[in-house]
C-alpha beads as a LAMMPS data file, in Angstrom:
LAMMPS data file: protein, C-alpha beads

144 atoms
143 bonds

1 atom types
1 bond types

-500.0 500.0 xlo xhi
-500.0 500.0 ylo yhi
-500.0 500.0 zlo zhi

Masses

1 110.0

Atoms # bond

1 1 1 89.239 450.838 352.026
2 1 1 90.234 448.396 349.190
3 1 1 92.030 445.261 351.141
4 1 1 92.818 443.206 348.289
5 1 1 96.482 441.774 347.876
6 1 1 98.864 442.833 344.748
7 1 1 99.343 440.567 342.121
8 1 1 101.640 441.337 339.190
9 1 1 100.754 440.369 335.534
10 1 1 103.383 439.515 333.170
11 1 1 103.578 442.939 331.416
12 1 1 104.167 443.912 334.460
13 1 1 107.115 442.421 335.072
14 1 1 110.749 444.644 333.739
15 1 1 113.774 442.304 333.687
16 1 1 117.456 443.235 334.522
17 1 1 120.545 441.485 334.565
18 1 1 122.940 440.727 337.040
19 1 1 126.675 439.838 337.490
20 1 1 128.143 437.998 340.228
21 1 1 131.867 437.839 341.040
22 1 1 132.238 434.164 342.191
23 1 1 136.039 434.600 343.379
24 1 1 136.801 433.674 346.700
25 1 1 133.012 433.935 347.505
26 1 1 131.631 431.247 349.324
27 1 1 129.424 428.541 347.958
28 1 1 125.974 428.386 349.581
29 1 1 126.000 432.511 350.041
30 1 1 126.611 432.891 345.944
31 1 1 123.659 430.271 345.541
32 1 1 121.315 432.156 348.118
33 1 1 121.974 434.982 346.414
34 1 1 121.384 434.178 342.899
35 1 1 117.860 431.874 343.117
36 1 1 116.572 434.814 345.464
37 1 1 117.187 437.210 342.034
38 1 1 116.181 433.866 339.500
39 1 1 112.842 434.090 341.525
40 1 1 111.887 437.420 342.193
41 1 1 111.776 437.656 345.396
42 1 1 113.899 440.736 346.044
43 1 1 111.434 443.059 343.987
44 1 1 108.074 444.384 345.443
45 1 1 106.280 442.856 342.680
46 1 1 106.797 439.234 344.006
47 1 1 104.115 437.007 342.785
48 1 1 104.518 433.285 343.814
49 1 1 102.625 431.810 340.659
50 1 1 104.946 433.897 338.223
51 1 1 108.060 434.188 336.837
52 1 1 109.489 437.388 337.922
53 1 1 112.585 437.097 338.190
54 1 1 115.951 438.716 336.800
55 1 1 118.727 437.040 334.493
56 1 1 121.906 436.470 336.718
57 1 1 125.411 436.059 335.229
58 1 1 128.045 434.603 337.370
59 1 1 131.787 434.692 336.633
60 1 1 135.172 433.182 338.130
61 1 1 132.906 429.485 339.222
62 1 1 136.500 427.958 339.456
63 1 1 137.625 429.841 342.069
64 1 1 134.762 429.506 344.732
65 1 1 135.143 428.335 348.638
66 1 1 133.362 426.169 351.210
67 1 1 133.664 425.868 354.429
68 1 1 134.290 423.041 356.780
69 1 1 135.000 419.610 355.498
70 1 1 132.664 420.204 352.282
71 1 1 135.783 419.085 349.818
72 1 1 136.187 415.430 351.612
73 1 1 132.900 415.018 352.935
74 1 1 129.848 416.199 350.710
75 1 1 128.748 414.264 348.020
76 1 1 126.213 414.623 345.239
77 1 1 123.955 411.254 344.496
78 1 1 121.715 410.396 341.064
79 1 1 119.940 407.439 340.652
80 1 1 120.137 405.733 337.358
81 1 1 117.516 403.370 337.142
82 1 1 118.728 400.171 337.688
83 1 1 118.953 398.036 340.759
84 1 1 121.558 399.112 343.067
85 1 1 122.910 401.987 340.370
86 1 1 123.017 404.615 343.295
87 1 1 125.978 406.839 341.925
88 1 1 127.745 409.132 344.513
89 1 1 129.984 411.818 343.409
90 1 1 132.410 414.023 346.004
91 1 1 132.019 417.787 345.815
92 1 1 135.759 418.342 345.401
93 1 1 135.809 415.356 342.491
94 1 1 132.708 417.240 340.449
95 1 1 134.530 420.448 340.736
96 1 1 137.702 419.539 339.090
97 1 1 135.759 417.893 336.293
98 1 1 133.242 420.927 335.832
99 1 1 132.777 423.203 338.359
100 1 1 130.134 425.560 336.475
101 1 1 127.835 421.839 337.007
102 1 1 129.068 422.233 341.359
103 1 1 127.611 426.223 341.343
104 1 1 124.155 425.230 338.721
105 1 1 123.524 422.553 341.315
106 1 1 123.411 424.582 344.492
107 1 1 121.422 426.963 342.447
108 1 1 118.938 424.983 341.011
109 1 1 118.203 422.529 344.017
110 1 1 116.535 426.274 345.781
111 1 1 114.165 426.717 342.909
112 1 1 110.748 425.465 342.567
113 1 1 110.895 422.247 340.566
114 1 1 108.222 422.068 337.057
115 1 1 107.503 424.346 334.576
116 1 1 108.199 427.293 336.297
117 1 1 111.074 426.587 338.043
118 1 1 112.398 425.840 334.405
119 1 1 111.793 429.137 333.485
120 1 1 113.659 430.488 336.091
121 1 1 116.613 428.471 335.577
122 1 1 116.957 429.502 331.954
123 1 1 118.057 433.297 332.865
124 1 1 120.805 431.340 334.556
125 1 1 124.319 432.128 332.872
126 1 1 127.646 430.521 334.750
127 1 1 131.169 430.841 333.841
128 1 1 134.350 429.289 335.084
129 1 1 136.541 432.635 333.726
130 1 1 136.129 436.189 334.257
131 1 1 134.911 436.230 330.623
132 1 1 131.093 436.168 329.463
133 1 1 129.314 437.425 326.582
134 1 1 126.804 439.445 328.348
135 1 1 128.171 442.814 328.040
136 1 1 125.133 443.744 325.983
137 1 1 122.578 443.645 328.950
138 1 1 124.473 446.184 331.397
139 1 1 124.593 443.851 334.633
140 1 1 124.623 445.231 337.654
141 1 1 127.479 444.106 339.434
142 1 1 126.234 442.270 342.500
143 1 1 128.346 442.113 345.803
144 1 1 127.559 438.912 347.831

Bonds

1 1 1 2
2 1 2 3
3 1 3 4
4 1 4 5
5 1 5 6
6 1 6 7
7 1 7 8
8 1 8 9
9 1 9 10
10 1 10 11
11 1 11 12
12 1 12 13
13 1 13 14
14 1 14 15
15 1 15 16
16 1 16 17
17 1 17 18
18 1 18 19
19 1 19 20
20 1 20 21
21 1 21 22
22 1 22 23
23 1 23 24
24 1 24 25
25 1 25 26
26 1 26 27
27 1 27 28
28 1 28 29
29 1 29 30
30 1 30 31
31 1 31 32
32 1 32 33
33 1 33 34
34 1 34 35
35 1 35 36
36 1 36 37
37 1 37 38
38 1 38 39
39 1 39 40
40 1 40 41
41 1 41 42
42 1 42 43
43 1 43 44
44 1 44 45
45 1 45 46
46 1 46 47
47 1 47 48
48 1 48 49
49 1 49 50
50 1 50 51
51 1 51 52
52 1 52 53
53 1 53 54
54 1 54 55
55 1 55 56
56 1 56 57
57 1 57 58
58 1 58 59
59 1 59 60
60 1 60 61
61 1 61 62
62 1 62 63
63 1 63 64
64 1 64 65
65 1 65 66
66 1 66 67
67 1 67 68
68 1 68 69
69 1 69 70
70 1 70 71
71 1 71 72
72 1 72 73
73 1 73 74
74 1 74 75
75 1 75 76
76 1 76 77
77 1 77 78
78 1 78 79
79 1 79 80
80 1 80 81
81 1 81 82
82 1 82 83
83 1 83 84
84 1 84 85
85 1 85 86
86 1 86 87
87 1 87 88
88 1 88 89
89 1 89 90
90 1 90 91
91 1 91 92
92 1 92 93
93 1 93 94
94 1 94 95
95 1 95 96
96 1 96 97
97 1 97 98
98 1 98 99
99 1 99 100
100 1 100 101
101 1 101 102
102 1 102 103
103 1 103 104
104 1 104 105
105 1 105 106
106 1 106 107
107 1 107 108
108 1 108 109
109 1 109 110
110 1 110 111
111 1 111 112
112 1 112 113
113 1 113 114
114 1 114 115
115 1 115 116
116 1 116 117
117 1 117 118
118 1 118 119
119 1 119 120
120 1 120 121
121 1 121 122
122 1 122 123
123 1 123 124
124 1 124 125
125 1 125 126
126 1 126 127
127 1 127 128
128 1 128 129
129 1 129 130
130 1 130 131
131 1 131 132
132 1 132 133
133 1 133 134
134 1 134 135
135 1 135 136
136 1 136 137
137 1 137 138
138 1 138 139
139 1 139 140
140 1 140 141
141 1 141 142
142 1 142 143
143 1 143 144
């Protein structure tokens, strides 16, 4: 009896594209959602060294929800460099300015940082309309 574990090789690997409705969908469940695809991990072929993950398209970003007191009280922080620079940002601030950048964040901060998280975040695609220019790759609508 062979007891050695599965791993896939990059040929191995067939890519797919998804579409997520973003419209009165909530926040953190759209961002679950979408790095579990961007990583692979809902496929039996999940290797955690490799990128085998599927592109994910997400439409209506300007018309997501959260819950609680997320719009008053979260805020998003960068550093710039300098002494006492520490820039904070509210959620509800960020969104009105770009709120592709509010969804891409949540996204992005539950993917591996380096190289290969980088990968994975390319076969990102978010849009604040119902319009994208994806209609060429088939997605599979995705309920969240």
């Amino acid at each position: 009896m062979n007891k050695t574990t599965y791993f896939a090789k990059a040929e191995d690997v067939q890519r797919q594209c998804y579409l997520i409705n973003a419209e009165n969908k909530i926040l953190g469940r759209i961002a679950t959602k979408a790095a579990t695809i961007l990583r692979g991990k809902h496929k039996r072929i999940y290797t955690p060294h490799l990128d085998t993950g599927d592109m994910v398209v997400i439409v209506n970003a300007g018309k997501i929800r959260v819950t609680g007191k997320k719009w008053t009280n979260k805020e998003y922080l960068r550093y710039t460099g300098y002494p006492g620079s520490l820039r904070r940002i509210p959620l509800e601030q960020l969104f009105r300015k770009n709120p592709a950048a509010v969804v891409r964040l949540a996204i992005t901060r539950m993917i591996p940082k380096g190289p290969l998280g980088n990968r994975m975040k390319r076969k990102l695609r978010i849009y604040t309309g119902d319009k994208h220019p994806h209609q060429a790759q088939k997605s599979i609508p995705l309920e969240v």
